[in-house]
C-alpha positions in Angstrom: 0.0 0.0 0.0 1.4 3.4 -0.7 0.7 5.9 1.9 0.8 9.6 2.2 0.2 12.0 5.2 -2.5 14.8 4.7 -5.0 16.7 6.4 -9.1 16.7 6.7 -10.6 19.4 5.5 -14.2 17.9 4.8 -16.4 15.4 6.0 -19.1 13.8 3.4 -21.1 10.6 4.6 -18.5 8.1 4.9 -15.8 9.9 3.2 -12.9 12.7 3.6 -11.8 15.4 1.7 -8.2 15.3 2.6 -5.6 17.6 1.5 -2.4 17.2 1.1 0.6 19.1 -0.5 3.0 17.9 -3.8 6.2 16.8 -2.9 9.4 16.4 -5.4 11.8 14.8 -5.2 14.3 17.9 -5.5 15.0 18.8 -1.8 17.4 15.3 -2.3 19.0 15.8 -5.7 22.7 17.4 -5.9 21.7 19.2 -9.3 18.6 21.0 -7.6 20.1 24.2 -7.8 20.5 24.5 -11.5 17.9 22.2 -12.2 14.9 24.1 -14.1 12.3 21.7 -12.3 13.6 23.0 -9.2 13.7 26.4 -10.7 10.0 25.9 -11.6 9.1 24.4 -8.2 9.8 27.0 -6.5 8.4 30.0 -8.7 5.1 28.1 -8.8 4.7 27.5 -5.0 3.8 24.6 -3.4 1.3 22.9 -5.0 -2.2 21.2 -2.9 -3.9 18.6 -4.0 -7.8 17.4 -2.4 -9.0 13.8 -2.8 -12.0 12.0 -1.7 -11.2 9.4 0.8 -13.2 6.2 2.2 -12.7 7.9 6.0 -12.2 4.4 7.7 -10.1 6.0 10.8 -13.7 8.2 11.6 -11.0 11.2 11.1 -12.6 14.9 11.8 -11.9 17.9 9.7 -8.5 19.1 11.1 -7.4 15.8 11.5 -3.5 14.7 10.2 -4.2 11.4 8.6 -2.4 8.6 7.3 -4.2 7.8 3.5 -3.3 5.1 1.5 -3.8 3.3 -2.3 -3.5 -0.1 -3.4 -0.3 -0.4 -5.5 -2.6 -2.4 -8.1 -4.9 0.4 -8.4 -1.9 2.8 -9.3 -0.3 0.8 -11.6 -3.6 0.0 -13.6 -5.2 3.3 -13.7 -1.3 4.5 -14.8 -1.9 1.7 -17.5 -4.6 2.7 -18.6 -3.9 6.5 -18.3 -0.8 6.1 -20.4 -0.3 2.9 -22.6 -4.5 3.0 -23.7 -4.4 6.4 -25.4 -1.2 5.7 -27.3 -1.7 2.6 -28.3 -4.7 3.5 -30.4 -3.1 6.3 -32.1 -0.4 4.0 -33.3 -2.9 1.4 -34.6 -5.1 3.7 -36.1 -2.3 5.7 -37.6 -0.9 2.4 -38.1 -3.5 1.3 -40.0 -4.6 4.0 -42.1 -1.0 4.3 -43.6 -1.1 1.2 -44.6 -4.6 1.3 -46.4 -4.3 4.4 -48.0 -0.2 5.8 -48.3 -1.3 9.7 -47.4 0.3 11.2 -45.2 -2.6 13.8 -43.9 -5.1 10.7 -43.6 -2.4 9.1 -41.4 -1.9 11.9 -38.9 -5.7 12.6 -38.5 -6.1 9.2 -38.5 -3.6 8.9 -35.4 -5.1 11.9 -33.6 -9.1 10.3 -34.0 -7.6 7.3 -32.3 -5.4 8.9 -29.4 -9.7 10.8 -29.3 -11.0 7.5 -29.2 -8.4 6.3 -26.3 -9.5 9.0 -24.1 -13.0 8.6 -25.0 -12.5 4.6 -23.4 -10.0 5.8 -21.0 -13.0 8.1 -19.5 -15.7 5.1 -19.3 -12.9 2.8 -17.6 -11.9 5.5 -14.7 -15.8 6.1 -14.2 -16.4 2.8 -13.7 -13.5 2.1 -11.5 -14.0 5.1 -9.5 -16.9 3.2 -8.2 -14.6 -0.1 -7.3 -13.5 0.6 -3.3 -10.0 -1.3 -4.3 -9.1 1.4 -6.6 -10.5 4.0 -3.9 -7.8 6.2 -1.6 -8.6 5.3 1.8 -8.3 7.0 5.3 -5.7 4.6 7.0 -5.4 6.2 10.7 -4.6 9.5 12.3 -1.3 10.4 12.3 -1.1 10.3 15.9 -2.8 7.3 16.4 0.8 5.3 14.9 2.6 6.8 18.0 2.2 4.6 21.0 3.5 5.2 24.2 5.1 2.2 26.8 5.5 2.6 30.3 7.4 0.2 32.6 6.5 -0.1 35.6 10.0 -0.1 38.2 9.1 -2.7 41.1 
């Protein structure tokens, strides 16, 4: 499971809105200070992002929580996001080239079926937005991880 902290800011039946901010990786890197990412990063502020969680840990709107995603529902919706889209432009352009030899044909061609990729791409993620494994989840409040041991000294 891949987990991220962020914070409630919503409460809606059995879900969360929970916030949480964009992190890069370019705090760590030795080229951040000439890198233009960096460069960008930091011009464009920190960025937030607000998700709709299933709010298992019963977290209240102020809350630090833990959230979490199946790492099977992040690699198929990246599958789908990426490879679907693609794929069908190079078949259809693919295909077009070799039933007619134009070149204009070809290239709208491609871009009807990187259109049509989306259009499927669009009726997949509806469909598994409603799927609770491919859902975020409210693991626990952050504080809730910490637990405290005392010893007693007899």
């Amino acid at each position: 499971m891949i987990e991220e902290s962020a914070t409630v800011v919503a409460l809606e039946d059995n879900f969360a809105w929970v916030e949480s901010e964009r992190r890069s990786s370019c705090g760590s890197c030795a080229a951040n200070k000439g890198c233009g990412t960096a460069t960008l990063q930091k011009v464009m502020g920190k960025k937030r992002t607000q998700l709709k969680a299933i709010n298992q840990a019963q977290a209240q709107i102020g809350d630090r929580v833990v959230i979490g995603l199946q790492e099977q529902a992040l690699l198929k919706g990246s599958l789908y996001a990426y490879i679907l889209p693609l794929l069908l432009l190079l078949v259809a352009a693919f295909a077009f080239e070799q039933l007619f030899a134009n070149e204009a044909i070809t290239i709208f061609a491609g871009l009807g079926g990187l259109l049509l990729g989306f259009v499927i791409l669009k009726f997949l993620m509806g469909n598994l937005a409603e799927d609770e494994r491919f859902q975020t989840v409210v693991l626990r409040r952050e504080n809730e991880s910490i637990k405290t041991v005392t010893f007693n000294h007899e």
